[in-house]
C-alpha positions as CSV (number, residue, x, y, z in Angstrom):
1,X,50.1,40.9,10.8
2,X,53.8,41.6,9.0
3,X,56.6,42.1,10.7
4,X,56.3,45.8,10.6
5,X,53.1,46.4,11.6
6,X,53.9,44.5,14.8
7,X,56.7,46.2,15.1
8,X,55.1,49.9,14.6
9,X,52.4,48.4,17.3
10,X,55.2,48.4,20.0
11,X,56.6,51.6,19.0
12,X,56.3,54.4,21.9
13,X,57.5,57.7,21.8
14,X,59.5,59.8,24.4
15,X,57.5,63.2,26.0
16,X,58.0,65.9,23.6
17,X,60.8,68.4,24.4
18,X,62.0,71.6,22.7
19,X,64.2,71.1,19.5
20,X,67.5,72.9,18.7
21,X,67.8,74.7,15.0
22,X,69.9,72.2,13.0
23,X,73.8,74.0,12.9
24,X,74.3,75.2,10.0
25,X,77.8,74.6,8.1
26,X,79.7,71.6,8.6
27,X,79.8,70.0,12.3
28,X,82.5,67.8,13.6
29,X,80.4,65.0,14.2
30,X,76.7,64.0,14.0
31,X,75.2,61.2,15.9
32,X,72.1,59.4,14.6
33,X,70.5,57.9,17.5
34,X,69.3,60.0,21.0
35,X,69.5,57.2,23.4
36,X,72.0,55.8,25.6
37,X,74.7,55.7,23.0
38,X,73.9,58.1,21.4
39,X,74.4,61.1,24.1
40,X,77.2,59.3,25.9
41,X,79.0,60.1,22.6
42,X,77.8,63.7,21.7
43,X,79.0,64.7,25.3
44,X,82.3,63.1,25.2
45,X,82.8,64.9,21.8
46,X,81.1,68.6,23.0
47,X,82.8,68.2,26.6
48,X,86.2,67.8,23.9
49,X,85.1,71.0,22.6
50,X,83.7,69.5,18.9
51,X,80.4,70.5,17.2
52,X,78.4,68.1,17.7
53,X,74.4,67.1,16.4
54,X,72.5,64.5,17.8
55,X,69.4,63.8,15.6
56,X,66.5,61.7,17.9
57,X,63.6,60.6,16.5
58,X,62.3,60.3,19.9
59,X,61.9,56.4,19.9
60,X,64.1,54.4,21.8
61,X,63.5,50.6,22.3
62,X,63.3,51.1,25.9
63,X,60.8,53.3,25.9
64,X,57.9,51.2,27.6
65,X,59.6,50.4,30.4
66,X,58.7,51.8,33.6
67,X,62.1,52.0,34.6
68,X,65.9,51.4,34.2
69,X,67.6,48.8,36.2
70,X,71.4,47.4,36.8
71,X,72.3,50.8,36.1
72,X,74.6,52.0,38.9
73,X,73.8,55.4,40.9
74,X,70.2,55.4,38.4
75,X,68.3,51.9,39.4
76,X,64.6,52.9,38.6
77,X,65.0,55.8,36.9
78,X,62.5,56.1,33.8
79,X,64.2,56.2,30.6
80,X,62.2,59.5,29.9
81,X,63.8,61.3,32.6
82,X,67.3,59.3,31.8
83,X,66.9,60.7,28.3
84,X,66.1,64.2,29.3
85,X,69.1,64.6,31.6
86,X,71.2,63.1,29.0
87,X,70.1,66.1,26.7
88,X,70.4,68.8,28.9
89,X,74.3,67.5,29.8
90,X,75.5,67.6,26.0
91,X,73.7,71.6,25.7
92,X,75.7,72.1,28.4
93,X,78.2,72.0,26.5
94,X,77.5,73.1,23.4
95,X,76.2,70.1,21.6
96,X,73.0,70.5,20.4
97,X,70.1,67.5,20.2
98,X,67.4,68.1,17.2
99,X,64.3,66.2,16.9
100,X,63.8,64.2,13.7
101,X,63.6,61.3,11.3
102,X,67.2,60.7,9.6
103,X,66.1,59.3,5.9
104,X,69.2,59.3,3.9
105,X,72.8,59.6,5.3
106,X,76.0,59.3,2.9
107,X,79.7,60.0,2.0
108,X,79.8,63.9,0.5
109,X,82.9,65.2,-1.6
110,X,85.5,65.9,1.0
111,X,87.2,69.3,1.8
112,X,89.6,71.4,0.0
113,X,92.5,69.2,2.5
114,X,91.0,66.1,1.4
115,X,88.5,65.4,5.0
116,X,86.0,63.2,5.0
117,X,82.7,64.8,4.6
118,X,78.8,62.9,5.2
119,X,75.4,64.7,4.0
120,X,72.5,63.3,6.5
121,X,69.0,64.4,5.4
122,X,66.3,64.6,7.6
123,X,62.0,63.5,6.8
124,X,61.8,67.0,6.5
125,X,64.2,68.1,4.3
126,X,66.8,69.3,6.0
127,X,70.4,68.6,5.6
128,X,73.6,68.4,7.9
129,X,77.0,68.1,6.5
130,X,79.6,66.4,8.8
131,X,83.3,65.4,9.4
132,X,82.4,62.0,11.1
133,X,79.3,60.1,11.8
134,X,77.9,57.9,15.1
135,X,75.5,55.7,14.0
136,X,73.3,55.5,17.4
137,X,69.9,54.1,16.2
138,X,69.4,51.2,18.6
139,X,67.2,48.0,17.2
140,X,63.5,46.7,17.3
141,X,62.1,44.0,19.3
142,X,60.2,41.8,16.7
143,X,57.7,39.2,18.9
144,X,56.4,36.3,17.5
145,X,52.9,36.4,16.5
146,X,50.6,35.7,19.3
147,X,47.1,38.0,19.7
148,X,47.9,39.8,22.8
149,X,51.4,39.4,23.0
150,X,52.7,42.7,22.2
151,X,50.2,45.1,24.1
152,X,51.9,43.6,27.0
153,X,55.2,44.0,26.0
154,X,57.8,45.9,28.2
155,X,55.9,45.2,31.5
156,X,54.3,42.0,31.8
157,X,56.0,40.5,28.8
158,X,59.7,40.7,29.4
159,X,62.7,39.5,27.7
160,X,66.1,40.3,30.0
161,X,66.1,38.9,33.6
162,X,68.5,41.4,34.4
163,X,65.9,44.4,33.3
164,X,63.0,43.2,35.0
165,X,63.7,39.9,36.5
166,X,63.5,41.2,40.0
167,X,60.4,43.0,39.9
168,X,59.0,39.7,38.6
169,X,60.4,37.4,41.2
170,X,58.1,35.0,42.2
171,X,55.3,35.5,40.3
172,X,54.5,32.2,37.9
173,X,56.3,32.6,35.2
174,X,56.3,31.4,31.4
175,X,59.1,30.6,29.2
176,X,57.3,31.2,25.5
177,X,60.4,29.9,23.1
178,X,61.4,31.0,20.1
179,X,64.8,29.5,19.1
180,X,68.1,27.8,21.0
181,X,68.9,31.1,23.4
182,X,65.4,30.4,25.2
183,X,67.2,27.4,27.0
184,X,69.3,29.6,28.6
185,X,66.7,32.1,29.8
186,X,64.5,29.0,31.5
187,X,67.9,28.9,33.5
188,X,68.2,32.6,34.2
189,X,64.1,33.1,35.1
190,X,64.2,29.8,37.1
191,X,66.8,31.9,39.9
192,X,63.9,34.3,40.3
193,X,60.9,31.8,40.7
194,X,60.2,28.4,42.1
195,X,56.8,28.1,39.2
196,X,58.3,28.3,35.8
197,X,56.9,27.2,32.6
198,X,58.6,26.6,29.5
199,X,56.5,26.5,26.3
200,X,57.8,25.2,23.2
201,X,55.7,26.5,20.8
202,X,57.0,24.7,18.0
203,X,60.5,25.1,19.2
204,X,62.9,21.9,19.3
205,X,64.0,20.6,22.6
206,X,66.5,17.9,23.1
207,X,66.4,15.5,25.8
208,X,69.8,16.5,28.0
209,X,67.4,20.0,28.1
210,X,64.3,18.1,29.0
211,X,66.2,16.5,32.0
212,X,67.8,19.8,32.8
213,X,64.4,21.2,33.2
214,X,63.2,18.5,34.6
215,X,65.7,18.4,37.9
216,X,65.8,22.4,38.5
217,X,61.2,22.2,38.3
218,X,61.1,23.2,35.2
219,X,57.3,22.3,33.5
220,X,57.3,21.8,29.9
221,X,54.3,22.5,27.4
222,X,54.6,21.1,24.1
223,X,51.3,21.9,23.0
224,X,51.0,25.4,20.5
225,X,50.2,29.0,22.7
226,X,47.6,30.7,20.6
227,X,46.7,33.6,22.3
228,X,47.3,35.5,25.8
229,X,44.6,35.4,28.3
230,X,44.1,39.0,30.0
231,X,42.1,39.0,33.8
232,X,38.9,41.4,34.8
233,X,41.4,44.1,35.3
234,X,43.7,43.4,32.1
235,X,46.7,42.2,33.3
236,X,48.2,39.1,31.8
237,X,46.7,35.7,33.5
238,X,47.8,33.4,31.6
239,X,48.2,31.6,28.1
240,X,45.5,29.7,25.6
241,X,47.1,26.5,23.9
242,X,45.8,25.1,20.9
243,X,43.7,22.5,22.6
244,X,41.8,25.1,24.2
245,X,43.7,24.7,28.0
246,X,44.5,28.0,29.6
247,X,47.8,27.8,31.7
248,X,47.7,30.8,34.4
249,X,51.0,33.0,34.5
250,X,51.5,36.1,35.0
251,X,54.6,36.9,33.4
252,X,55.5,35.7,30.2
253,X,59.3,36.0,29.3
254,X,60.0,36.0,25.6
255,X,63.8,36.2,23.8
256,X,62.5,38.2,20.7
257,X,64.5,38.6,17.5
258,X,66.5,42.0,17.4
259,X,66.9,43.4,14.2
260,X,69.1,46.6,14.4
261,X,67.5,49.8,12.9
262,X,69.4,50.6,9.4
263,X,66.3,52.3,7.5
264,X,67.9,55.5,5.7
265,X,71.6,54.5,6.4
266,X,72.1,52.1,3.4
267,X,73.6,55.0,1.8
268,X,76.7,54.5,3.8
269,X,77.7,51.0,3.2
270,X,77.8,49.8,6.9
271,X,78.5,46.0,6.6
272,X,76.1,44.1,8.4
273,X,76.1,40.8,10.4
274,X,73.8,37.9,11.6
275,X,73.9,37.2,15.6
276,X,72.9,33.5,16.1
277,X,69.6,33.4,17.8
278,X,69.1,37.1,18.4
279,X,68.6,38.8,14.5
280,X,71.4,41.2,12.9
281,X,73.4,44.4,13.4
282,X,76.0,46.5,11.9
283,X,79.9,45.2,12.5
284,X,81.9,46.9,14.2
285,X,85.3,46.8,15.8
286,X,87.4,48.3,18.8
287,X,85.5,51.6,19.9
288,X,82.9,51.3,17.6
289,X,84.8,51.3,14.1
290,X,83.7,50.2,11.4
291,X,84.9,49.3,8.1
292,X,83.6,52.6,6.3
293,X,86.3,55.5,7.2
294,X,84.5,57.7,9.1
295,X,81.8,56.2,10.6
296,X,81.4,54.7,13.8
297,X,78.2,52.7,15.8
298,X,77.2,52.4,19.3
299,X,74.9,50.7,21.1
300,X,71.9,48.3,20.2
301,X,72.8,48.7,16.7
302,X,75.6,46.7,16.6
303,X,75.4,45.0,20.2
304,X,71.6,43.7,20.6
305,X,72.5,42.4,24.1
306,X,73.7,45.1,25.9
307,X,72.1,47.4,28.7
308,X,71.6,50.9,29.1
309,X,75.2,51.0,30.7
310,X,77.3,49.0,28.7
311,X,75.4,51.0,25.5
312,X,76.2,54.3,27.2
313,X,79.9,52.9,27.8
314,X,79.9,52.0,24.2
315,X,78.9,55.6,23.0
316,X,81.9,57.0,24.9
317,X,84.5,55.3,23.5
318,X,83.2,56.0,20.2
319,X,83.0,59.5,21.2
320,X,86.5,59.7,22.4
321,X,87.8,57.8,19.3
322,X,86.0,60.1,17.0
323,X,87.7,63.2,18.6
324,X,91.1,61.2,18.5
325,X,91.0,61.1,14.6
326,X,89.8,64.3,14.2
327,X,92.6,66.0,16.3
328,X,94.9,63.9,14.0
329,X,92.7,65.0,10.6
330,X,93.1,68.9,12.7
331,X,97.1,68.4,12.6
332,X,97.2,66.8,8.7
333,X,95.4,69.9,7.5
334,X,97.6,72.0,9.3
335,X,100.9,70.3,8.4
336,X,99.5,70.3,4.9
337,X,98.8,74.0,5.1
338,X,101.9,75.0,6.4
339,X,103.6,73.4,3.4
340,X,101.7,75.2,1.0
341,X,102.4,78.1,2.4
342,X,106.6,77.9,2.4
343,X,108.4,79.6,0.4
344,X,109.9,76.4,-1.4
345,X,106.0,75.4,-2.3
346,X,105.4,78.7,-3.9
347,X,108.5,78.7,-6.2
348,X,107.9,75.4,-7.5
């Protein structure tokens, strides 16, 4: 199985909802991404009275989770419902949130002023020119590559403590490593359960860690995981290892690599970086700049590690700094058209 088809086998889609008609003419700002980030943006910009598109193609990396947690005033809401709120607050005012696959975004010619202008083009066909862009698009989980893994992924197969580590407290839980940062989640799940496992699975493990584990009652399996063991009722029960041994848990925590979603936004030269031990993502500076004028990312996409809250946080100050240089692009063409219209420009 590639890595594609394992990730397009985790892939699960938000409850249809009705689509606005793509504006027509050139917006203020169009943000590529309907999650978190994404609509924390568009309603900073539509509350600050820009034209605003959010394009969502109705996928977000949360999506099969049963609920949000850590998020303050909205612990255990489902990210559906989060979502749908979020859409109805940016209509409110004004901005509007269409439905649909972004393949190709780019730099356009600019205005008559000399703005910056960006052509997005949607699976369909359609096209949006815009001032600014928000790239929102979030990032893919990709698991390693044991049968059984993924179909539990999101519920009994978990990767942030903070997410779902206390609805898991207790419960005999398995470390299955993939690289360096799954040290330091053995630490984390081992405050929410006395019977933790840590798997190698081919992974390296120095001695200080071994010891480590060793005085905090940590069990370590050397020994290959080749497939996960589901009960009568199809829950997880445990892992097989390569010598045939089944090792009962019920919850298997996994760090997975995060590779930020990019497909159809080469066109716009975002640089992109490696994380150590997590995958890669778009750069970006202080409120979500990046080194292409005009063009800001939020979120996942450029921060694989943070939550619902610190990606909706992240959205905002884009959103707010995307309004800031537009109100000073507002007063250049102004200043600019004043001048052309003195009487000292129109004798020269």
């Amino acid at each position: 199985m590639t890595d594609k088809e394992r990730q397009e086998a985790r892939a699960v889609t938000t409850p249809p909802y009705a689509s606005d008609a793509l504006a027509e003419g050139t917006v203020d700002a169009v943000v590529i991404g309907g999650g978190a980030a994404g609509l924390n943006g568009a309603l900073i910009l539509a509350r600050s009275r820009r034209s605003v598109v959010v394009i969502d193609s109705g996928s977000p990396r949360n999506a099969p989770a049963e609920a949000v947690h850590g998020l303050l005033a909205l612990d255990g809401t489902p990210p559906p419902e989060i979502l749908r709120r979020g859409r109805e607050q940016v209509r409110q005012y004004g901005g509007r949130v269409v439905s649909g696959e972004v393949v190709s975004a780019e730099s356009a010619a600019p205005s008559a002023d000399g703005d910056l202008r960006f052509t997005v083009t949607l699976a369909d066909g359609r096209r949006i020119t815009a001032r600014r862009v928000l790239v929102a698009t979030g990032l893919t989980d990709v698991l390693p590559q044991v049968p059984g893994l993924a179909e539990h992924w999101g519920h009994s197969v978990v990767h942030c403590p903070y997410c779902h580590g206390w609805e898991v407290r207790d419960e005999p839980i398995g470390i299955l490593a993939t690289g360096p940062a799954s040290i330091g989640h053995a630490y984390l799940f081992r405050q929410l359960t006395e019977d933790l496992t840590y798997f190698t699975h081919g992974t390296d493990l120095d001695e200080d860690s071994r010891a480590r584990f060793a005085a905090r009652g940590i069990r370590v399996i050397d020994t290959p995981v080749t497939e996960i063991v589901n009960g009568e009722d199809g829950a997880l029960a445990g892992v097989r290892l390569a010598d045939g041994q089944v090792v009962a848990r019920r919850v298997l925590a996994v760090a997975p690599q995060m590779q930020a979603r990019t497909q159809g936004l080469e066109g716009l030269g975002l640089p992109v970086r490696d994380l150590p031990n997590m995958g890669r993502g778009f750069a970006s500076g202080m409120g979500g700049t990046t080194e292409v004028p005009g063009v800001w990312v939020a979120g996942n996409v450029t921060d694989p590690v943070a939550q619902v809250g610190a990606s909706a946080a992240a959205g905002a100050l884009a959103g707010a700094d995307i309004n800031k240089m537009l109100a000073i692009a507002d007063t250049d063409a102004a200043l600019q058209g004043i001048a052309e219209a003195s009487p000292k420009a129109a004798t020269r």
